[in-house]
Structures are given as C-alpha cells and as structure tokens.
N, C-alpha and C positions, 0 to 999 in steps of 0.2 A: 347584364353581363352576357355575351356571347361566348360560343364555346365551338373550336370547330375539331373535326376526325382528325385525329393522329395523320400524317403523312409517314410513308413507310420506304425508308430508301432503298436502293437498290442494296443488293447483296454484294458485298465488296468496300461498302462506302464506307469511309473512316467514322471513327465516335466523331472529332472533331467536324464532319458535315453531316452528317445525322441531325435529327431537328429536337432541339428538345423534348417536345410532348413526347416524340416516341421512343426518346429514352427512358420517360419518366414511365409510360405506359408497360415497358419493355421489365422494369424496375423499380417498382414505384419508393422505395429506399433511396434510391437519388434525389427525390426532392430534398431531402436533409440538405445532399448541399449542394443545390439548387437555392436552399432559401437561404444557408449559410454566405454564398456571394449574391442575394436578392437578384437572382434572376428568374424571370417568370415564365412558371413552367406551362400556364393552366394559358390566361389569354392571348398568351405570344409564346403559345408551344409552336407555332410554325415556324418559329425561325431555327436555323442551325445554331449549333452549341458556335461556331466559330462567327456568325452572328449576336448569337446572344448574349458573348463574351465584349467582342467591340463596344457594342452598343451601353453595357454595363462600364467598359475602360478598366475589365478585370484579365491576369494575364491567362492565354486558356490553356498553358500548360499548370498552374496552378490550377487548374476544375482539372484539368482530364486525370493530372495524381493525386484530387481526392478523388474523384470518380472511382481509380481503380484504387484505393484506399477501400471504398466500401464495399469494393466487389467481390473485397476476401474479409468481412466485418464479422460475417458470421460463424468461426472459425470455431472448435469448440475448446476450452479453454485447458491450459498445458497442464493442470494441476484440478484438486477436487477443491473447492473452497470447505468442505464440510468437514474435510479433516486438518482445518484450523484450531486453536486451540480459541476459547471464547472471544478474548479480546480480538484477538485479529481478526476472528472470524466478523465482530461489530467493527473492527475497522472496514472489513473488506467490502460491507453490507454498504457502508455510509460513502464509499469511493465508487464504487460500481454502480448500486441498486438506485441509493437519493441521488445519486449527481445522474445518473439516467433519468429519474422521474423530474428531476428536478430540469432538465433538460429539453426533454418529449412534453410534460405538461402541459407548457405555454405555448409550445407549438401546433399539439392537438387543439388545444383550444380556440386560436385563430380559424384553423380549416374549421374544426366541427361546427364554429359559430356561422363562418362562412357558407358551409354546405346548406346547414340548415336556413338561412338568413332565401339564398338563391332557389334551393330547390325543396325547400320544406312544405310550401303550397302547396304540392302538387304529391309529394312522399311524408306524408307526417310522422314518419317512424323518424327521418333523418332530425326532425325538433328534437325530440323525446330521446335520440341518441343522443344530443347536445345536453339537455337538461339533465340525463343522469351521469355520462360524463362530466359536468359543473359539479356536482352534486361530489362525486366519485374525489374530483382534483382538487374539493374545498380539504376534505377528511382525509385526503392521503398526507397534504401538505399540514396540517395540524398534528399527525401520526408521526411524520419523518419528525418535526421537532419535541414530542416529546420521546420519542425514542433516543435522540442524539442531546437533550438536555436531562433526561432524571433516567431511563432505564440504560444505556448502555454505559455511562458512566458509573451508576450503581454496579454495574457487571465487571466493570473493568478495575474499581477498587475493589469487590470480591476478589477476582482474582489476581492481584498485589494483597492481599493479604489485611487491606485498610478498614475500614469499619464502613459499612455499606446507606445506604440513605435511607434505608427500613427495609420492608418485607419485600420482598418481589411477585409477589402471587397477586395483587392487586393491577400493579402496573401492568403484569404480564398477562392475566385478564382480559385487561381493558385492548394491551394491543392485539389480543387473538379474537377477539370481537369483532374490532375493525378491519381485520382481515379479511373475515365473514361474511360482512358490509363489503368491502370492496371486492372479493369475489360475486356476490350476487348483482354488483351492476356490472362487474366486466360479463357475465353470465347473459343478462339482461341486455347490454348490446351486441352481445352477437348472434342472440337471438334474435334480436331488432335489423340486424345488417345481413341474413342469413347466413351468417360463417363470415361473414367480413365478405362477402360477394359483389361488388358494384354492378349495379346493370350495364350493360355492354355499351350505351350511350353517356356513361358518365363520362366525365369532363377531369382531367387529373387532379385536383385538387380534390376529390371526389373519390377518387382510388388511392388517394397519396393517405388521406386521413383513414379508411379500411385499412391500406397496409403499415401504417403506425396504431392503432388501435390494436392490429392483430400480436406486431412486436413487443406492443405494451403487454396487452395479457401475458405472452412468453415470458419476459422478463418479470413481471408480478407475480407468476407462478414458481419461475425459481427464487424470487428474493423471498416469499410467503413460505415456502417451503423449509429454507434454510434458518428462519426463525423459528417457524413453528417447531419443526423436526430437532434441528440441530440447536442454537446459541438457545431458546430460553429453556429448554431442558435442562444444560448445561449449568444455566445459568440457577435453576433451583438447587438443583444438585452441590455449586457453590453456597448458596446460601445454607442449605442444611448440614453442608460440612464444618461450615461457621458458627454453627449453632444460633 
C-alpha cells in the first residue's frame, strides 16, 4: 500500500475541491463519514471531495451536510445526564454510550488491524495497540450485554417497585472490575501511541484510528463515570430501600 503527503489547497478553495486526505488530515473525525459513504480517504486522499463523490456516484451535497454535521458533533450536551433518575439514567447509558461503542468498535477495528497489518514491522507498538484494543473490544462487548440483560433491568424493576433478580453487589462488582480492565488498556494505548500522537509521516488511516482511539477513551470515561459514580450507587441504594 502506498501512501502519499496530503496536498494542501489554496486558501479560499471550497471544502468541495479540497482533496480529501487533507480534510481528513485537517480533521481526522471526518473519516466517520468518509467511511460512512465508502470513500477513501487514505489511498485516494488526492482526489477532491467533488472527485471523490463522482467517482463513488454519491450526491456531494449529502457529504458536505454531514461534513458540517460533524463539525458541530462535539457540542456539549444541553442537560447533565447524572441528574437522571436510575432508569433513565440506564436508558440513556444504553442509547448514547453502547450504540457509540457499539458503533466505533468495528470501525476501530478495521483501521487498528490495518495499521498494524501495513506498518507494524517497522513500529511494533502499532501490533500491540491492535492486540489490546481486540482484547479491550472482546470484554467491552460481553460487558454492554450483561449490563442491558441482568443488571439494568434489575435496576429498572427496583425502581417500579417489582421484585429485583437478586442482589446487586455481585453483578455490580463484576461491572466495576471490568471497568478497571478497560481503563488500563485504554491507559496502555496511549501510552503505546504517545498521547494518541501519529508521526508526521503517517498516512490517514493512521491518524484517523489515533483520533477515534482518543474519542473513544473521552467517551469511556464519561460512560465509566456515570456508572461507577452515579446509576450503581443509586442503584444499591434502591436495593437496600427494598430491603
């Protein structure tokens, strides 16, 4: 696989002839949907977004408003989710948090396999980023289901008043473990990526998987958060009012 320098347009030039790579380069968040209309950002980053839309047969005013879709993504949000009340608070966890991981997972996956597959001879940390990310996305996606089949259903009959599916200090245990577990491998790649840093010769697919690796940790730390802190606290709390 070849990989060539970003070309950088002139100042003035519309998104629409700007070249992909150096949008992706410019934002590495736009590969999302770059890969969302399969256009490629990394080997045929030289062509313009109004190129790389023909040649796809995709229309490019639908890329340029998600484009700017994403460009206001990170907005912060109008409300605190922590002063939900339990259930909703686990509904809002399983609409947000799992359908994010459940989202980004497959997608980090490809790149990191990829990164590692092209340029892991030469950088053996980028394997080892792969390996505990596999690692990382086995246990997360085993975690999201037993969260949304035995403990937040247990939470959510505590609070309807219904007779709960046992104790909750086991279950809740177990998910503050794997918390743990997955804090020390998000920990673990960024120590391996220096801060999520690409070398200046990386190749976008290369910077696209740092800056979703980096998003992911953001987002693992508020969804880790609002369990740990907020809904299972709550959630014993329900239980010993139940007696």
């Amino acid at each position: 696989m070849s990989h060539h320098p970003n070309i950088i347009s002139p100042p003035g030039t519309t998104t629409a002839d700007r070249t992909v790579g150096e949008l992706v380069a410019e934002r590495p968040g736009r590969s999302r949907v770059f890969q969302d209309f399969k256009i490629d950002f990394c080997c045929q980053g030289g062509r313009t977004l109004r190129e790389a839309c023909e040649r796809r047969g995709v229309a490019l005013e639908s890329v340029l408003e998600q484009l700017e879709a994403e460009q206001h993504s990170n907005k912060a949000p109008d409300f605190n989710p922590a002063e939900l009340p339990p259930t909703q608070l686990a509904d809002f966890i399983v609409k947000t948090h799992h359908t994010f991981l459940r989202q980004e997972l497959p997608r980090l996956h490809m790149m990191a396999e990829r990164v590692a597959h092209v340029h892991g001879g030469h950088t053996p940390s980028l394997v080892t980023i792969f390996e505990v990310f596999q690692g990382m996305e086995d246990e997360l996606i085993s975690h999201m289901a037993k969260e949304e089949q035995v403990l937040f259903p247990a939470i959510r009959a505590l609070e309807a008043g219904q007779p709960s599916f046992g104790p909750l200090d086991g279950p809740i245990s177990c998910m503050m473990h794997e918390h743990e577990d997955a804090g020390s491998a998000l920990a673990e790649m960024r120590a391996l990526s220096h801060d999520y840093s690409p070398p200046i010769e990386a190749c976008n697919t290369y910077r696209a998987l740092f800056a979703g690796l980096q998003d992911l940790e953001e987002d693992l730390h508020r969804h880790i958060h609002l369990e740990n802190s907020i809904l299972f606290p709550a959630a014993q709390q329900l239980a010993s009012a139940a007696g």
